[in-house]
C-alpha positions as CSV (number, residue, x, y, z in Angstrom):
1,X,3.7,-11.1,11.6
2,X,4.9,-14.8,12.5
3,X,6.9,-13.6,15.5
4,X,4.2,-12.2,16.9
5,X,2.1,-15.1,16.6
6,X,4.3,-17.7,17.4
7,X,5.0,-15.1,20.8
8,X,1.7,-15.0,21.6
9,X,0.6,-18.5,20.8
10,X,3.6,-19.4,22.8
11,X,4.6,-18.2,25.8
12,X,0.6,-15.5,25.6
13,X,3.6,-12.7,25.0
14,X,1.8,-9.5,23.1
15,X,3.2,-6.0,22.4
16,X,1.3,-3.0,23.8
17,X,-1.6,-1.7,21.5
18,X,0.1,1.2,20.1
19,X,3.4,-0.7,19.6
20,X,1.9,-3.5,18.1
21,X,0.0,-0.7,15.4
22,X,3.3,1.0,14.9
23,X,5.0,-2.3,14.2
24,X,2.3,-3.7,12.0
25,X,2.0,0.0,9.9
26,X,6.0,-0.4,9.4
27,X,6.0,-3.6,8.1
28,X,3.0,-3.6,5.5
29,X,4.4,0.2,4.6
30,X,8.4,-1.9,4.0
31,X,6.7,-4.6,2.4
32,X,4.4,-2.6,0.1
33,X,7.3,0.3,-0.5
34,X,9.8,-2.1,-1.7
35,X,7.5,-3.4,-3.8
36,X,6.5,-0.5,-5.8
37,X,9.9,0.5,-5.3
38,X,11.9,-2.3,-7.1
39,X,9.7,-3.4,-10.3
40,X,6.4,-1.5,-9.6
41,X,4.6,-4.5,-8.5
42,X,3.5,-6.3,-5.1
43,X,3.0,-10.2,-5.6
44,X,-0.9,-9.5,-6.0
45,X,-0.3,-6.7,-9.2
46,X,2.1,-9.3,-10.8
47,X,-0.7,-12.0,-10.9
48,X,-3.0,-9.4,-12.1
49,X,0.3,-7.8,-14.6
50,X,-0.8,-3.9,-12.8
51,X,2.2,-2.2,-12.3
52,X,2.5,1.4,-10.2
53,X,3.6,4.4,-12.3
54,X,3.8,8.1,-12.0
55,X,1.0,9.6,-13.9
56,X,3.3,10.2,-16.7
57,X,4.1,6.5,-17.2
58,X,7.7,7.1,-15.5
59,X,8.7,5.4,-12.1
60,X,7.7,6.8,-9.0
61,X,10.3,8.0,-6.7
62,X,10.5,7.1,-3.3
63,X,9.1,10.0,-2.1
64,X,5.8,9.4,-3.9
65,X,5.8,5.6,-3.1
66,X,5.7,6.6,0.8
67,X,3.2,9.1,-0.3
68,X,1.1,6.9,-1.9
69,X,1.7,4.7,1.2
70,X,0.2,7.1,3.9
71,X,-2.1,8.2,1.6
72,X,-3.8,4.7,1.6
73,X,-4.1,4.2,5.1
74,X,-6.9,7.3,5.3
75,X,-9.0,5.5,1.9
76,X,-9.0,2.1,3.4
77,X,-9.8,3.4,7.3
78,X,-12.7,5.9,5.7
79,X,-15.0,2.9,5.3
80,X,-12.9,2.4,2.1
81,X,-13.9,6.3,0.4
82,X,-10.8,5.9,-1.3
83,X,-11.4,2.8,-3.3
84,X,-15.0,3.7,-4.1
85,X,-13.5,6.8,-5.1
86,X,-12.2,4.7,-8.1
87,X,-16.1,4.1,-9.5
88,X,-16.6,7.6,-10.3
89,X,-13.2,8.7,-11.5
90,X,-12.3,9.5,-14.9
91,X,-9.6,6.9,-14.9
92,X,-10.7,4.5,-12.3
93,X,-7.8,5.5,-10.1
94,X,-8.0,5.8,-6.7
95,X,-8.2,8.5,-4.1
96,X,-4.6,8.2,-3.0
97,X,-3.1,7.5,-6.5
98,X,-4.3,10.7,-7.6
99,X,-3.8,12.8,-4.8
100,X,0.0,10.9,-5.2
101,X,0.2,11.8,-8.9
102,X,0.6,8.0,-8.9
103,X,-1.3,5.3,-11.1
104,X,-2.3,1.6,-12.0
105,X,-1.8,0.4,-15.2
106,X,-1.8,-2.6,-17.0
107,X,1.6,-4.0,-17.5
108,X,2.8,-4.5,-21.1
């Protein structure tokens, strides 16, 4: 995101609308993919020791993480559906872990 701060800021440089959404979406879905991908864990979970996990306990492919990934966008943008979703769920998942087969646990 500091490029296109410092760009704009700068030299009042900006990407189109649609590129600048594209671009954004691509580098939250690296950041958050390699992640999950490499340990289970963003920054935030590892202060909070939650650690992603198939439903079964094993680690999620990457399939499922990208899943999971596109899968969030909807629950957040849905006037966050997804995460109040985790209020009235059996195990306090969210919408997009389930409908992943993904889950948050506590990291032992």
């Amino acid at each position: 995101m500091l490029p296109h701060l410092a760009l704009g800021m700068a030299f009042g440089i900006t990407l189109p609308g649609p590129v600048l959404v594209l671009h954004i979406v691509a580098v939250f879905g690296a950041y958050f993919v390699w992640y999950w991908g490499h340990g289970g864990q963003t920054l935030a979970m590892q202060t909070w020791k939650l650690q992603l996990q198939m439903a079964d306990g094993s680690k999620p492919p990457l399939s499922r993480l990208l899943l999971r990934y596109a899968l969030a966008w909807p629950s957040l943008l849905l006037c966050g559906a997804g995460l109040l979703w985790a209020m009235f769920d059996r195990d306090r998942q969210f919408a997009h872990d389930r409908l992943a087969g993904t889950r948050i646990a506590f990291k032992t």
